[in-house]
C-alpha positions in Angstrom: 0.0 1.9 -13.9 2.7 3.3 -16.4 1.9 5.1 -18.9 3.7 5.5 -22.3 3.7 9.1 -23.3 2.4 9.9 -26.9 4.5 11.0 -29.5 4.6 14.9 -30.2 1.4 15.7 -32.8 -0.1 12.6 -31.9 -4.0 13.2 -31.3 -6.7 11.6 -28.9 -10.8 12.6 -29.3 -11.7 13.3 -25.3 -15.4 14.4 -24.0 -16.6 17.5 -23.0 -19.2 17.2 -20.4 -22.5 19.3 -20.1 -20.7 21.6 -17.8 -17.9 22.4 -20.6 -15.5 20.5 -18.7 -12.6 18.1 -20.0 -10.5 15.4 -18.6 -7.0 15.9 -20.0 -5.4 12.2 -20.7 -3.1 11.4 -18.1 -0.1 10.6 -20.7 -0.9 14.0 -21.4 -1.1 15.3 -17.4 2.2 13.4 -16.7 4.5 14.2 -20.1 3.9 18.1 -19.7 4.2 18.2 -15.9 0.8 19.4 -15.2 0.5 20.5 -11.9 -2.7 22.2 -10.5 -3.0 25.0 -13.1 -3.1 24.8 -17.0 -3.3 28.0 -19.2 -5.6 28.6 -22.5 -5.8 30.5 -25.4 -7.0 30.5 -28.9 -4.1 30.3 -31.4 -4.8 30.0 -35.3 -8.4 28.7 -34.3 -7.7 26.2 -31.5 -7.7 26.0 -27.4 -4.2 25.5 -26.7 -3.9 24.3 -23.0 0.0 24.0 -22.3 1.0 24.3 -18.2 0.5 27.2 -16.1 4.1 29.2 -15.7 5.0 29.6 -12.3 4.5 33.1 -11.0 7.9 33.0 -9.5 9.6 34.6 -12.0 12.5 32.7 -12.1 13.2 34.4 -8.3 14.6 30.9 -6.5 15.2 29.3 -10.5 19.6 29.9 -9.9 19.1 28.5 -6.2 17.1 25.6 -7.0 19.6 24.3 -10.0 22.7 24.4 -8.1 21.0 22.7 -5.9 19.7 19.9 -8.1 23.1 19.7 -9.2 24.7 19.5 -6.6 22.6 16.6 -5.7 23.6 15.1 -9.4 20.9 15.1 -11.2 21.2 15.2 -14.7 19.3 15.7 -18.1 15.9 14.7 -18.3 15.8 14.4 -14.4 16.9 17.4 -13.6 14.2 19.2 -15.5 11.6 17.1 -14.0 12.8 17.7 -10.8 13.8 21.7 -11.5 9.8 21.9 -12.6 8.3 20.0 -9.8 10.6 22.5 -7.3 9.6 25.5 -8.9 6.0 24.5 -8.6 6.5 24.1 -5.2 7.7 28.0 -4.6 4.3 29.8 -4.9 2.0 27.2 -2.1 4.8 26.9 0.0 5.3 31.6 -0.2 1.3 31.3 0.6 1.9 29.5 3.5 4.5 31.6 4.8 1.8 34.6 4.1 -0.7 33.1 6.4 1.4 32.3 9.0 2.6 36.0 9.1 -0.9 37.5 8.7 -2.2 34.9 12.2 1.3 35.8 14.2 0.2 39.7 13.2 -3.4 39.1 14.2 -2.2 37.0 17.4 -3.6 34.1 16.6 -0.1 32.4 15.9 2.8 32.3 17.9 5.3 34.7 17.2 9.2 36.0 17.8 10.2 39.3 18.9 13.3 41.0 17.3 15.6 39.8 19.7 14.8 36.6 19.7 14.8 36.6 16.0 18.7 39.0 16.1 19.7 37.2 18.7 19.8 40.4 20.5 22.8 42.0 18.2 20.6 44.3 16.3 22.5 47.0 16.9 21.2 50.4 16.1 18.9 50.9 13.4 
């Protein structure tokens, strides 16, 4: 199903469940980019909910263009696909975290520094 994104300032009334809770309007969800975190605060006496900023910092932000780039995309595209890369950063550090954290604990397999130098560390 497509769906056609609303013009900026255009309003929709949604629910708000027993629980607090809200669905936000998938024209919504798919215009901003929404991934799995959203941000709120009060401003001039309304919830603004606007996407979560990656906690990246922009650390892989150079890398990633060039690379998009490089690939040719262009414009609208490229911002898309810039936004659903950078997204991708912080999971994908997590899983490098826990991997590290079972090879310490020996529950994962691991390399030793040779095999990892190639056994040309020289001295340290």
């Amino acid at each position: 199903m497509q769906t056609v994104p609303r013009r900026e300032g255009a309003k929709k009334r949604i629910a708000v469940s027993g629980k607090r809770q809200i669905t936000i309007p998938i024209e919504y969800y798919s215009q901003l980019g929404i991934g799995d975190e959203v941000e709120c605060f009060i401003k001039d006496g309304a919830i603004v909910i606007r996407p979560a900023p990656a906690e990246t910092d922009g650390a892989f932000a150079e890398e990633i263009l060039a690379d998009l780039i490089a690939k040719g995309y262009e414009r609208e595209t490229l911002m898309a696909e810039f936004r659903r890369m950078n997204r991708a950063i912080r999971p994908a550090v997590h899983r490098l975290i826990e991997e590290a954290e079972a090879a310490a604990r020996g529950e994962a397999p691991s390399e030793t520094l040779d095999e990892v130098f190639g056994g040309e560390r020289g001295d340290v």
